[in-house]
C-alpha atoms as an extended CHARMM CRD file, in Angstrom:
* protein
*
       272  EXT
         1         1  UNK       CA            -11.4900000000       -8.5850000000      -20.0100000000  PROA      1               0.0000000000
         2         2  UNK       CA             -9.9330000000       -7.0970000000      -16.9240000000  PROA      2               0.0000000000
         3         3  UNK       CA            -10.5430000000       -8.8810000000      -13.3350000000  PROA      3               0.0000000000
         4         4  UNK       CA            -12.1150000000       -7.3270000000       -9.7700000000  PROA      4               0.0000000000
         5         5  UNK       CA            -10.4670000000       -8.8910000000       -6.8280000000  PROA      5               0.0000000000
         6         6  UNK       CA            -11.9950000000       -9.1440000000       -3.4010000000  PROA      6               0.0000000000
         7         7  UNK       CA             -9.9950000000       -9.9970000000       -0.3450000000  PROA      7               0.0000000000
         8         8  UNK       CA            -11.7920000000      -11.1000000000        2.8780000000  PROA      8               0.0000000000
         9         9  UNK       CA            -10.2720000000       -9.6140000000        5.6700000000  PROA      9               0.0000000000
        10        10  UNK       CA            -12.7110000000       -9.1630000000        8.1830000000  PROA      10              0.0000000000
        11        11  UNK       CA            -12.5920000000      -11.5900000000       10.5210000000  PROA      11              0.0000000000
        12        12  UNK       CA            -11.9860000000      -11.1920000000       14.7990000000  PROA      12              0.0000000000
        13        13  UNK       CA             -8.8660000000      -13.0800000000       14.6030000000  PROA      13              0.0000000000
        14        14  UNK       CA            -10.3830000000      -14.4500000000       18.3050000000  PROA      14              0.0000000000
        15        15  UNK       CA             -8.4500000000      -17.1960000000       18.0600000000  PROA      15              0.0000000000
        16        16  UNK       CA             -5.2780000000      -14.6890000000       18.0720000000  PROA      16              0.0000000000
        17        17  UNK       CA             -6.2860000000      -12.7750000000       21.2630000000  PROA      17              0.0000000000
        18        18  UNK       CA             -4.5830000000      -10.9220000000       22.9690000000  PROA      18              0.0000000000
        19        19  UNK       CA             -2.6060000000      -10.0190000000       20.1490000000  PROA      19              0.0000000000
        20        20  UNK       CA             -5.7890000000       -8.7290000000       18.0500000000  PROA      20              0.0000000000
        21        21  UNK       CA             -6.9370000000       -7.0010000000       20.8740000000  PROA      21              0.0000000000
        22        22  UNK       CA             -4.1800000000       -4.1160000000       19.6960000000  PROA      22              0.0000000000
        23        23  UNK       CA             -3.5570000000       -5.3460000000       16.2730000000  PROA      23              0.0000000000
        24        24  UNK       CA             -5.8730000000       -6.1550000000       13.5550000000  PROA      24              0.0000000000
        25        25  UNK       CA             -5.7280000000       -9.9700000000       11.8730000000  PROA      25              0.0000000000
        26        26  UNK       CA             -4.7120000000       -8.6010000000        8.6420000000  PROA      26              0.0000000000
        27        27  UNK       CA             -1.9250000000       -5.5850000000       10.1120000000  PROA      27              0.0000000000
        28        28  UNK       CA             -0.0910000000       -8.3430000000       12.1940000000  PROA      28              0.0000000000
        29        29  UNK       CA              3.5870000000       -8.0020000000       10.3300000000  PROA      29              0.0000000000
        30        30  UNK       CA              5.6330000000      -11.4150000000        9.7330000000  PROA      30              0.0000000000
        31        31  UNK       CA              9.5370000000      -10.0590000000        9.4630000000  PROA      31              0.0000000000
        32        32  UNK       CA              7.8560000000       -6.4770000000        9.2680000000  PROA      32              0.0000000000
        33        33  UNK       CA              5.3730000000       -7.1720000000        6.2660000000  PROA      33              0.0000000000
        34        34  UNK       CA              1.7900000000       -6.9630000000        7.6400000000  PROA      34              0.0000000000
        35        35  UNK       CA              0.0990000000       -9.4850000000        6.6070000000  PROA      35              0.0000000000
        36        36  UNK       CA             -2.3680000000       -7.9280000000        3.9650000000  PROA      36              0.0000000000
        37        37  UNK       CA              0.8070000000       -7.3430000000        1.8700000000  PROA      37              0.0000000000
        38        38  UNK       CA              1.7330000000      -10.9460000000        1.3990000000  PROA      38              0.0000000000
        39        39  UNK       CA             -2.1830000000      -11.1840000000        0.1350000000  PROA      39              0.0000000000
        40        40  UNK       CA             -2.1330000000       -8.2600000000       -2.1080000000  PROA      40              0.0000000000
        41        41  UNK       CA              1.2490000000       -9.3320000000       -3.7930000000  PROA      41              0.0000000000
        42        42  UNK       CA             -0.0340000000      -12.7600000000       -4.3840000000  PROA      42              0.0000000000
        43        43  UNK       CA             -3.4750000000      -11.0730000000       -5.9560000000  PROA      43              0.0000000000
        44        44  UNK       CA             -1.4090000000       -8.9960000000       -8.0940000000  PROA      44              0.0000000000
        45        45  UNK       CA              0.2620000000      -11.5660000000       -9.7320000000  PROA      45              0.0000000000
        46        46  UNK       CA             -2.7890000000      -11.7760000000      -11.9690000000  PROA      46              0.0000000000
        47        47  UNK       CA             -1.9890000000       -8.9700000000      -14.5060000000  PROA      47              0.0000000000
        48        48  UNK       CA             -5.3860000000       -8.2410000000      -15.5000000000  PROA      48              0.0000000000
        49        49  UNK       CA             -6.6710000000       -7.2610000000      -12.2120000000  PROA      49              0.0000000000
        50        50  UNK       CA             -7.9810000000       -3.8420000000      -12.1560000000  PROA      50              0.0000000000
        51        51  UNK       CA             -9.1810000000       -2.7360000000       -9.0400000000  PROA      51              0.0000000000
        52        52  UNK       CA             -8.8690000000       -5.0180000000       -5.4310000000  PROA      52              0.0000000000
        53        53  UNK       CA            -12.1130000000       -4.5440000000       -2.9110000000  PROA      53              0.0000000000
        54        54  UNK       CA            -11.3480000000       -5.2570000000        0.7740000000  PROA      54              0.0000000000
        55        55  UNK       CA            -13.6030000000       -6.4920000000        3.2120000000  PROA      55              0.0000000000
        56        56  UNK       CA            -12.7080000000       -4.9390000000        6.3410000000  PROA      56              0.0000000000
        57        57  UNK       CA            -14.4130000000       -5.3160000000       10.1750000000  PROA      57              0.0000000000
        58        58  UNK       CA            -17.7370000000       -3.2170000000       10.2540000000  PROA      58              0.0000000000
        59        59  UNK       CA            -20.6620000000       -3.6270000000       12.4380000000  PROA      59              0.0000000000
        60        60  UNK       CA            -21.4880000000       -6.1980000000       14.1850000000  PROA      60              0.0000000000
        61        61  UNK       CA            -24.9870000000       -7.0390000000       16.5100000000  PROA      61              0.0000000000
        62        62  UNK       CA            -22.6640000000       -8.1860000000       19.9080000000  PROA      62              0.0000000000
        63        63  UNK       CA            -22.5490000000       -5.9740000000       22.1370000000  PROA      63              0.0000000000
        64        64  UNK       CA            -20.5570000000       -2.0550000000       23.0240000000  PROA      64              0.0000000000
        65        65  UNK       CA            -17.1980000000       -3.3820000000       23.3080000000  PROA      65              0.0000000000
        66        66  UNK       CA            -16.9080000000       -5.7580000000       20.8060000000  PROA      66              0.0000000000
        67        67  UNK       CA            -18.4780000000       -3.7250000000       18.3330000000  PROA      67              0.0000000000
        68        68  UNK       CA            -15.7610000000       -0.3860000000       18.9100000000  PROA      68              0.0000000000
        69        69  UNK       CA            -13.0760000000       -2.9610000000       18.6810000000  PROA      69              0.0000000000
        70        70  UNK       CA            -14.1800000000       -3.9780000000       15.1470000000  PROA      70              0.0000000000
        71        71  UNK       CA            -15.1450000000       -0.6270000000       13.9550000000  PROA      71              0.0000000000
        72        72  UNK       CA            -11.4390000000        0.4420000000       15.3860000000  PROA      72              0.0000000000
        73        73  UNK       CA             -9.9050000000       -2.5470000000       13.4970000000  PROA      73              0.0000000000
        74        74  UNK       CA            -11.9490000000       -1.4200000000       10.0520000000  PROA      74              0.0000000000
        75        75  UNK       CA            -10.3850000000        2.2640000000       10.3420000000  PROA      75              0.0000000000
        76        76  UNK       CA             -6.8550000000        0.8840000000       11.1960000000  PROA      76              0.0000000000
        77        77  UNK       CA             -6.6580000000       -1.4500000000        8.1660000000  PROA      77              0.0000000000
        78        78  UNK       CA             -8.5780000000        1.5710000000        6.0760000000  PROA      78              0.0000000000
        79        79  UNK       CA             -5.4730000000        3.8080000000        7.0970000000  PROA      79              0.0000000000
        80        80  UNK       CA             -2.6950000000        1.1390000000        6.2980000000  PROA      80              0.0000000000
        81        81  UNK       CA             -4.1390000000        0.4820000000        2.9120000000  PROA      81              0.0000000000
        82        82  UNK       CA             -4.9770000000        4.4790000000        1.8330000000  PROA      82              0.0000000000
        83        83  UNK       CA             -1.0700000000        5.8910000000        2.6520000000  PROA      83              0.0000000000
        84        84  UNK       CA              0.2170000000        2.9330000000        0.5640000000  PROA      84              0.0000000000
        85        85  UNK       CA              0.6050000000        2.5510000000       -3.2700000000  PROA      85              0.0000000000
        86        86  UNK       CA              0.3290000000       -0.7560000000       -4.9590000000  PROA      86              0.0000000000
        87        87  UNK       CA              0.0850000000        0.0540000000       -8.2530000000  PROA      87              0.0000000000
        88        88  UNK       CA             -3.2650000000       -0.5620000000       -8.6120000000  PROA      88              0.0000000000
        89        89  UNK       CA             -7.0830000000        1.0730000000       -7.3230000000  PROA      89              0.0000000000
        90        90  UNK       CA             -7.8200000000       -0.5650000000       -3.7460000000  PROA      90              0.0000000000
        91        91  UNK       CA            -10.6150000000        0.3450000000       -1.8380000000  PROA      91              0.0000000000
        92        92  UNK       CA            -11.8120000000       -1.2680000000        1.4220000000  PROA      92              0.0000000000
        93        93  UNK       CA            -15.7270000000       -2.0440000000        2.2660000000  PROA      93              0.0000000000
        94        94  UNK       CA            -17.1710000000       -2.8300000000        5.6030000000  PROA      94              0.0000000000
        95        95  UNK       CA            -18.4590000000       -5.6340000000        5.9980000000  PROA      95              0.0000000000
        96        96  UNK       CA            -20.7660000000       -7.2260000000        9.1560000000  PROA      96              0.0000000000
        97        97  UNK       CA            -18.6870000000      -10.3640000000        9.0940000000  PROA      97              0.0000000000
        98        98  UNK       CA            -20.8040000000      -13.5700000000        8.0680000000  PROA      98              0.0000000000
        99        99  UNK       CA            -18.3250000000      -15.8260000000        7.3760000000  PROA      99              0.0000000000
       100       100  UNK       CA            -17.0530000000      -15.8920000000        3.6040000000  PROA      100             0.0000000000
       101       101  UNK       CA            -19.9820000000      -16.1850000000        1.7330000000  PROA      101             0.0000000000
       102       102  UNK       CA            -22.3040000000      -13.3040000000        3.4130000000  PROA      102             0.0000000000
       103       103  UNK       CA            -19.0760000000      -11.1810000000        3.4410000000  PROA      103             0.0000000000
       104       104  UNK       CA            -18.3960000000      -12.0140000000       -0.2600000000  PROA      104             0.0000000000
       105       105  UNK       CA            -22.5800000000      -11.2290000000       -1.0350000000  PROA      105             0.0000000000
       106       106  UNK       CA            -22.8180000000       -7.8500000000        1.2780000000  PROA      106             0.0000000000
       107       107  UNK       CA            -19.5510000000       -6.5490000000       -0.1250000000  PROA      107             0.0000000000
       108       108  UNK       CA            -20.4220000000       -7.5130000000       -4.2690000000  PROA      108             0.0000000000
       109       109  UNK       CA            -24.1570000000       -5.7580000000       -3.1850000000  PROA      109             0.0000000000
       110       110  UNK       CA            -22.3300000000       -2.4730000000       -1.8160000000  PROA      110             0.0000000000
       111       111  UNK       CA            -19.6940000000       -2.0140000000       -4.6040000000  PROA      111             0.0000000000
       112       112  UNK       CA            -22.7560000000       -3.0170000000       -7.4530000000  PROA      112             0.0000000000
       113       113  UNK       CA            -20.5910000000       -5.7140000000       -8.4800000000  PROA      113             0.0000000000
       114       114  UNK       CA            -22.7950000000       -8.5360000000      -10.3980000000  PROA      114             0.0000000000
       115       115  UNK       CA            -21.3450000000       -9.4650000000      -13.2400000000  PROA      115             0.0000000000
       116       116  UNK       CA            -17.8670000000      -10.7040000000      -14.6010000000  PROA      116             0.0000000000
       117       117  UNK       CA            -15.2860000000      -12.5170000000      -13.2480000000  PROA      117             0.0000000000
       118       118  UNK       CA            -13.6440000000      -11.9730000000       -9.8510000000  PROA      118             0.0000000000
       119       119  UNK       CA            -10.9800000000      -13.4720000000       -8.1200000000  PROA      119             0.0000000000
       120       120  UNK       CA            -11.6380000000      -13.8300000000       -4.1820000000  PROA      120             0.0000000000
       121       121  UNK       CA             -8.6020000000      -14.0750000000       -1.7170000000  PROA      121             0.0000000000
       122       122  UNK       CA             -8.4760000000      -14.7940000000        2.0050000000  PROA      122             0.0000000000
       123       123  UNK       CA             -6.7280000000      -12.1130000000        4.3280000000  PROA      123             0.0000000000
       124       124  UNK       CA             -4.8460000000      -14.6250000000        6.4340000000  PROA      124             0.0000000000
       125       125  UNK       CA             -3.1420000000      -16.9250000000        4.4850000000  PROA      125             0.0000000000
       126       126  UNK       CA              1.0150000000      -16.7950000000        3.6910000000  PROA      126             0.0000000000
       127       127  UNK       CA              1.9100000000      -18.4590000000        0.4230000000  PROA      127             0.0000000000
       128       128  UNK       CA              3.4960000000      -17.9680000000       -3.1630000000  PROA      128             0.0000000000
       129       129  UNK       CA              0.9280000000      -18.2880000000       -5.6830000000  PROA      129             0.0000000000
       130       130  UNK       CA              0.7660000000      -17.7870000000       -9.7980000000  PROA      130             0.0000000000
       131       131  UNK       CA             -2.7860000000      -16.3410000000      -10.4750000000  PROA      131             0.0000000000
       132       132  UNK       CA             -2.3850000000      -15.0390000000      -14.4430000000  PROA      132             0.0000000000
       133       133  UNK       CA             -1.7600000000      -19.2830000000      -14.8620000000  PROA      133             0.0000000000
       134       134  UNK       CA             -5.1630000000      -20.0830000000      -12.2770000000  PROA      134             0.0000000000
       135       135  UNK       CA             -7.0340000000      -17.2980000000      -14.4880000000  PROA      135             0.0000000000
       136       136  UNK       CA             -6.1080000000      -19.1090000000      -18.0500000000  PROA      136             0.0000000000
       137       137  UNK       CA             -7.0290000000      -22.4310000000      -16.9200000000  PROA      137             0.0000000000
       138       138  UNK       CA            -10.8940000000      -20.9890000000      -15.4320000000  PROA      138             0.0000000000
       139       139  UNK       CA            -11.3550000000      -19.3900000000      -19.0330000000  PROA      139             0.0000000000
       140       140  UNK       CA            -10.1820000000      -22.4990000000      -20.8330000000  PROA      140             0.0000000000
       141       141  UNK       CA            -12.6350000000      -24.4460000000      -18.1020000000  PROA      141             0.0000000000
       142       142  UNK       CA            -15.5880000000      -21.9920000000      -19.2920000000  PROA      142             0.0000000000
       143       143  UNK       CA            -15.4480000000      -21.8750000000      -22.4510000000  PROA      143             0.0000000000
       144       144  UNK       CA            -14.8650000000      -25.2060000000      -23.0080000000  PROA      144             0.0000000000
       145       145  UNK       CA            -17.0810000000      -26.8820000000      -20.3390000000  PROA      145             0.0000000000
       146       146  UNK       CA            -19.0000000000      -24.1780000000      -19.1180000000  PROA      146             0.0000000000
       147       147  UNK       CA            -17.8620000000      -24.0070000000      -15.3760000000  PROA      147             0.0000000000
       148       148  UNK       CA            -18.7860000000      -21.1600000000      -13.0400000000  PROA      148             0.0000000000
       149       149  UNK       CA            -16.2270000000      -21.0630000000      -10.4310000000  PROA      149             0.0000000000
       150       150  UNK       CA            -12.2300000000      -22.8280000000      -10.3610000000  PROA      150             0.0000000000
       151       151  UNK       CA            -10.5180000000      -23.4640000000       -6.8210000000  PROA      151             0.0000000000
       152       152  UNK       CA             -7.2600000000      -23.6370000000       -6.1170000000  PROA      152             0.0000000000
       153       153  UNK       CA             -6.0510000000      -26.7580000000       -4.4540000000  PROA      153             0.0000000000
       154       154  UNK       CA             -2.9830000000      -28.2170000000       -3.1670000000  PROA      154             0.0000000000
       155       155  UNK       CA             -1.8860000000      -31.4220000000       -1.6350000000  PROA      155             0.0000000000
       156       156  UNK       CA             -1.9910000000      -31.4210000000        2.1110000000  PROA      156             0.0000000000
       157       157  UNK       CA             -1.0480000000      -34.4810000000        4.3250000000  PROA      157             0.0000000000
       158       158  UNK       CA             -3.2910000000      -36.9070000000        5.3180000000  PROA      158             0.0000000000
       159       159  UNK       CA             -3.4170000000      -35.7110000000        9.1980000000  PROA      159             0.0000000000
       160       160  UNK       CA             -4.3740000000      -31.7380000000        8.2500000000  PROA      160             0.0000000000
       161       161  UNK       CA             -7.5990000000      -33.1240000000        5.8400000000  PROA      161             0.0000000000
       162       162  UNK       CA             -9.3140000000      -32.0350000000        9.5740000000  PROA      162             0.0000000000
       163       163  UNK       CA             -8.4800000000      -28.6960000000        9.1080000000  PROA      163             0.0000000000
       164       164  UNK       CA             -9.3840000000      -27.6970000000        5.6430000000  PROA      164             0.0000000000
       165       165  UNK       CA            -11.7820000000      -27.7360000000        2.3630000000  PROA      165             0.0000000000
       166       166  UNK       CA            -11.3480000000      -30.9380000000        0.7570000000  PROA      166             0.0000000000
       167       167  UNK       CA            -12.4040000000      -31.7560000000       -2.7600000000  PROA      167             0.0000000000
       168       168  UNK       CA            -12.7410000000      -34.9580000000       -4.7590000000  PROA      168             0.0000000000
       169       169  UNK       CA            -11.5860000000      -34.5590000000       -8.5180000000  PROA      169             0.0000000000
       170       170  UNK       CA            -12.1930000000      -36.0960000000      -11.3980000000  PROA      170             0.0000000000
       171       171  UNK       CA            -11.7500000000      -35.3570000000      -15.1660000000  PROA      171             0.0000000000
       172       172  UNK       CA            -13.6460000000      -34.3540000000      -17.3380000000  PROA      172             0.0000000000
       173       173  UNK       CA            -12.2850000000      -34.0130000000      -20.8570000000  PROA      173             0.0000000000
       174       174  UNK       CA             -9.0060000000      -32.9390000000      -20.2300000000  PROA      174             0.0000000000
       175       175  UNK       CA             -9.7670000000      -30.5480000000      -16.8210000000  PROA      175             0.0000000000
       176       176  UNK       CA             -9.9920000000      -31.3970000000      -13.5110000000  PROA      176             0.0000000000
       177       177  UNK       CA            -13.5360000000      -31.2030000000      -12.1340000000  PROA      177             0.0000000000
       178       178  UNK       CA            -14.1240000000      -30.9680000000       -8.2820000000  PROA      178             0.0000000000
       179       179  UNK       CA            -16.9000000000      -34.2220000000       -7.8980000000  PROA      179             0.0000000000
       180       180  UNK       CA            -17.2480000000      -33.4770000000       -4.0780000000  PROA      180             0.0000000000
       181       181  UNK       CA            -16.5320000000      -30.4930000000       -1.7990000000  PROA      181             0.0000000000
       182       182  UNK       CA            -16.3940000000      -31.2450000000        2.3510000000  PROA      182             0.0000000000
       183       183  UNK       CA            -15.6310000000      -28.5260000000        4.7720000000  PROA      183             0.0000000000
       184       184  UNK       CA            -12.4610000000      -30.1620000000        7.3200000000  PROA      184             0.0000000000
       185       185  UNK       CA            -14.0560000000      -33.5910000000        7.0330000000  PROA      185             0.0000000000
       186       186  UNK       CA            -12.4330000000      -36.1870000000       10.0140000000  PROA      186             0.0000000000
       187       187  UNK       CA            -11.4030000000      -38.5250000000        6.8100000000  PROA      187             0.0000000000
       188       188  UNK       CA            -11.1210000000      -38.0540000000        3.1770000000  PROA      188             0.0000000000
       189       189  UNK       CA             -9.3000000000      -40.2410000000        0.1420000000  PROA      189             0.0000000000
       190       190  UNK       CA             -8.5310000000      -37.2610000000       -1.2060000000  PROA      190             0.0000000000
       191       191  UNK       CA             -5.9930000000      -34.6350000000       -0.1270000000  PROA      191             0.0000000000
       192       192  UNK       CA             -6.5720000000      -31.9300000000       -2.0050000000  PROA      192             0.0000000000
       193       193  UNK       CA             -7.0410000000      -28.4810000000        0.0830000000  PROA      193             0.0000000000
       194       194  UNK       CA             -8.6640000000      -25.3400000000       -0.5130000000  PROA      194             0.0000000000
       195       195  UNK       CA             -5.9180000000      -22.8560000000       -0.7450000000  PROA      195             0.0000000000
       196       196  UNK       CA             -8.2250000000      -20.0670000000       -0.2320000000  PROA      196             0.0000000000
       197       197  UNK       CA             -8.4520000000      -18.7460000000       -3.9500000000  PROA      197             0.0000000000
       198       198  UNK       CA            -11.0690000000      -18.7630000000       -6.0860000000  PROA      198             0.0000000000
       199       199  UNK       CA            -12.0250000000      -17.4510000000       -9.3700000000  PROA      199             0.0000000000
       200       200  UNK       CA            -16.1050000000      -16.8540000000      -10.3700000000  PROA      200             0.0000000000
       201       201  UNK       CA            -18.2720000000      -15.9190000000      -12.8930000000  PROA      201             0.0000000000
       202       202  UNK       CA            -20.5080000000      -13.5220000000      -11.4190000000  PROA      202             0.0000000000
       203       203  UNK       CA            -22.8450000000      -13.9260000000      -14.3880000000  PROA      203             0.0000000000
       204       204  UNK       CA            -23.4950000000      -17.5040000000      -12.6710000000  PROA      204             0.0000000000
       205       205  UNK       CA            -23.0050000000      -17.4530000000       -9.4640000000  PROA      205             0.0000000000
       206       206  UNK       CA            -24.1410000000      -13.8910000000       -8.1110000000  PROA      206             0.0000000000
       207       207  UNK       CA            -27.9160000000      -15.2920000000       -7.2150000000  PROA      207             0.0000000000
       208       208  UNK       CA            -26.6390000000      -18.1440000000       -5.4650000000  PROA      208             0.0000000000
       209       209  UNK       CA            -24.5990000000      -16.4790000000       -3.0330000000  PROA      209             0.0000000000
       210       210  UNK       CA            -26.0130000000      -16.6000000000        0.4070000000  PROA      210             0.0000000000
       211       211  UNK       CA            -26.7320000000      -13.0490000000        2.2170000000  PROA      211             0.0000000000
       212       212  UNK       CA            -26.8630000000      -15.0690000000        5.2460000000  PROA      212             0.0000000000
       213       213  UNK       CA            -23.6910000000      -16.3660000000        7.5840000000  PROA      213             0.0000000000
       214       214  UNK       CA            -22.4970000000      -19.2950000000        5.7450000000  PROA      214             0.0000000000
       215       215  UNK       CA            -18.8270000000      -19.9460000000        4.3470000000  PROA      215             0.0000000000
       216       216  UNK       CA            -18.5050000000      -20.2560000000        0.4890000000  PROA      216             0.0000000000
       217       217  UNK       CA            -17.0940000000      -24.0370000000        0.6830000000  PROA      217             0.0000000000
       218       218  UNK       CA            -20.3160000000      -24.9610000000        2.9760000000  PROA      218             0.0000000000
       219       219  UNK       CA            -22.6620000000      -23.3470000000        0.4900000000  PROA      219             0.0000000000
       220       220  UNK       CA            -21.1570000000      -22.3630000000       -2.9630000000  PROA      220             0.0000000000
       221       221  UNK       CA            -18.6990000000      -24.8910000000       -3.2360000000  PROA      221             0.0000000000
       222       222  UNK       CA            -20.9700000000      -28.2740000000       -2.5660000000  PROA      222             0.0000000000
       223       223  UNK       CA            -23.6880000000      -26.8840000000       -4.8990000000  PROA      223             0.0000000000
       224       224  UNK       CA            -21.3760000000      -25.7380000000       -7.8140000000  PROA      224             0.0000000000
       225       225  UNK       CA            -19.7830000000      -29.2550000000       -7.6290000000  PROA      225             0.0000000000
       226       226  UNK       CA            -23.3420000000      -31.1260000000       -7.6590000000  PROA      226             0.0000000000
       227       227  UNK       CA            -24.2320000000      -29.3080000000      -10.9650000000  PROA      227             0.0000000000
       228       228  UNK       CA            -20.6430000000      -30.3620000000      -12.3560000000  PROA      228             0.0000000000
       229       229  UNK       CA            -19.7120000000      -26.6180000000      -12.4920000000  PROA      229             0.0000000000
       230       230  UNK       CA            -16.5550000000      -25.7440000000      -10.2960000000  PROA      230             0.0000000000
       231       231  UNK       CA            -13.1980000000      -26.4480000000      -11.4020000000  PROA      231             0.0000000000
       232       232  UNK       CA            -10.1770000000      -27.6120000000       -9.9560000000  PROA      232             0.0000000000
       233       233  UNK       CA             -6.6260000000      -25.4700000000      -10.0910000000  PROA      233             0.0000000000
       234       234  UNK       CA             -3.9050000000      -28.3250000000       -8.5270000000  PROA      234             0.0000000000
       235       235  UNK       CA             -0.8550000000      -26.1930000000       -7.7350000000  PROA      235             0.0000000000
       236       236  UNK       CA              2.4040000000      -27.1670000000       -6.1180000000  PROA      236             0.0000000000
       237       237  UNK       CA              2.2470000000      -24.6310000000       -3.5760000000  PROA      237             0.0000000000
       238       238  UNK       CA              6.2340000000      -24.2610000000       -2.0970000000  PROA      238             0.0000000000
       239       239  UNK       CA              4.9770000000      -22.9420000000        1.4910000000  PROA      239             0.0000000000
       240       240  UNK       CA              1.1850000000      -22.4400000000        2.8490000000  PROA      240             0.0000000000
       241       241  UNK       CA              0.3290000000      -21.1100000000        6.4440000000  PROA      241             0.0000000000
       242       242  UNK       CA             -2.6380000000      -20.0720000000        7.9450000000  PROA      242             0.0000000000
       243       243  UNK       CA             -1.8930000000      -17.4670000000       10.2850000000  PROA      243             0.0000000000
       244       244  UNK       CA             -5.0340000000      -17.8480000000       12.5050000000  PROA      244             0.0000000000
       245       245  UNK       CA             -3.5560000000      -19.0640000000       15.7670000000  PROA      245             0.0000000000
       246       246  UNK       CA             -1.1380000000      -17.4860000000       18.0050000000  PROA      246             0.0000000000
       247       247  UNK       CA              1.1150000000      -21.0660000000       17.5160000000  PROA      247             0.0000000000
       248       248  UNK       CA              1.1280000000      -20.4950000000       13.4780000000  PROA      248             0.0000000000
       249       249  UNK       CA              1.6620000000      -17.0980000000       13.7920000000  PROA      249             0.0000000000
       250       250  UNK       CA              4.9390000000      -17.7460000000       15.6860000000  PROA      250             0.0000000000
       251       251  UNK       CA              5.8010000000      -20.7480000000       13.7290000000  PROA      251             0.0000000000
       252       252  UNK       CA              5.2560000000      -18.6090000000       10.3720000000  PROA      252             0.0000000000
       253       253  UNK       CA              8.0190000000      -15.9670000000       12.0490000000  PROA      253             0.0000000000
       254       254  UNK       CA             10.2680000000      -18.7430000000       12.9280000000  PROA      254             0.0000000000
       255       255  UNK       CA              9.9590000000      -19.4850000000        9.1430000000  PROA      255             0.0000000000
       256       256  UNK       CA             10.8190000000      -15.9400000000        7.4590000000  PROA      256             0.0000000000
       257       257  UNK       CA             13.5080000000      -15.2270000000        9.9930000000  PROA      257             0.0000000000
       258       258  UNK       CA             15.4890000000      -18.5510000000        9.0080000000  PROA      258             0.0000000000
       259       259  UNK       CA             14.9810000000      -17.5210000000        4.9980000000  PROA      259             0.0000000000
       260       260  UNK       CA             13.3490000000      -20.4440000000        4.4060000000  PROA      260             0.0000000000
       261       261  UNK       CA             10.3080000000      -18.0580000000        3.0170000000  PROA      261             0.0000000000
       262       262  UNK       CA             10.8330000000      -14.7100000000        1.3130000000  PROA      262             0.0000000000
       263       263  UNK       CA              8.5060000000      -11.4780000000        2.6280000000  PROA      263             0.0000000000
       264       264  UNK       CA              7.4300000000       -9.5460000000       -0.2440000000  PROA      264             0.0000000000
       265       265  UNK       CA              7.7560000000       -5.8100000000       -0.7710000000  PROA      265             0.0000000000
       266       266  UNK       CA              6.0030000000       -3.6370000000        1.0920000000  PROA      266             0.0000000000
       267       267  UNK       CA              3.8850000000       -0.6280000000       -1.4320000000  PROA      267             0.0000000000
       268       268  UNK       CA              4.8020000000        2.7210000000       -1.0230000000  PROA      268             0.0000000000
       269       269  UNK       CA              3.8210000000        6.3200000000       -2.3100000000  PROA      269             0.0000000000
       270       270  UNK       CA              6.7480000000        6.1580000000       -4.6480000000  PROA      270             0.0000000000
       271       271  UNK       CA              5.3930000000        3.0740000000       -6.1070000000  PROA      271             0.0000000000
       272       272  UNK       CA              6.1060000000       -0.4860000000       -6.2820000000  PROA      272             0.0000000000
């Protein structure tokens, strides 16, 4: 059964000013290769993926200039990802930008997307990931023990638990099942991250996605894990940066210009 990806790229990138005041988050290029592209290559690398949806900046309540220079950032990323071929159907989808889970709800809503499995990626993140191994573990994890949604996690050290998703495993059978999910918590035992991809069964999970502004590992996440129904994928990740400050931006730069991680290809009309 083929796959529907949706990548969440819609955020201000505020904490990236003045450099998003030009540039959109997901257009800024590390070594030339906007970031979007590093996303999309790592989405692709799940075979059965049909079709990828991306959120994009759309309208927003705050007031006249903040809401031209999302609209503006919406077209720009619209126009990068039309006059580029990837090899497979992307489309992009507005979104008003309430955090990932009201994103993730308003965007499913507007592209009738309710049931089957999807694989959701975040638009700022610079790694090397295997998603066709992620999507045979979920379906083992289904069909076997009935989960609804599988995480992938990676080992972070003990002073970054701060700054992301951290989940408690434990086994069940022979898969790991997430016992706990905490959004940046000051401590944790456990140092497993949220590497900001997620696989879920719609079938499951559609109705308890919040159309309000909440973030999938404050809402989804916690609940899923309560009921004994998310999953977690532990992957030896070889690099992982979060490009949402001006200091990792430069630092991930510094990184691709010394080699020490690989751009990927950029899509073209002539194909991949």
């Amino acid at each position: 059964m083929l796959v529907k990806a949706v990548i969440l790229a819609a955020g201000k990138g505020t904490r990236l000013r003045p450099l998003t005041y030009g540039i959109p988050k997901p257009l800024l290029p590390v070594k030339g290769v906007p970031v979007i592209d590093w996303v999309i290559r790592n989405v692709l690398t799940c075979k059965e993926i049909d079709e990828i949806f991306v959120a994009i900046p759309g309208t927003t309540n705050e007031e006249f200039y903040e809401r031209v220079l999302s609209h503006t950032h919406g077209i720009c990323v619209d126009s990068y990802l039309r006059n580029l071929e990837y090899g497979c159907k992307i489309s992009t989808v507005p979104t008003p930008q309430r955090e990932t889970a009201g994103d993730l709800k308003y965007l499913l809503e507007e592209v009738n997307c309710k049931k089957g499995t999807i694989v959701v990626a975040y638009g700022d993140n610079l790694t090397h990931v295997d998603l066709s191994k992620m999507l045979d573990y979920h379906r083992k994890c289904v069909k076997e023990i009935g989960i609804v949604s599988t995480v992938m996690l990676f080992e972070v050290p003990e002073k970054d638990v701060s700054r992301f998703g951290i989940a408690k495993i434990k086994k069940l059978n022979e898969y790991d099942i997430v016992e706990s999910f905490v959004e940046k918590p000051e401590k944790s035992e456990s140092r497993l991250a949220n590497a900001g991809f997620y696989f879920i069964e719609l079938d499951n999970a559609y109705d308890l996605l919040s159309k309000e502004k909440a973030k999938v590992e404050q809402s989804l996440f916690p609940l899923l894990a309560k009921q004994n129904k998310l999953a977690g994928f532990i992957s030896k990740i070889p690099f992982w940066i979060d490009i949402g400050t001006i200091e990792a931006y430069e630092e991930a730069n510094k990184l691709v210009h010394e080699n020490l991680i690989i751009p990927p290809s950029v899509g073209n009309k002539n194909g991949v």
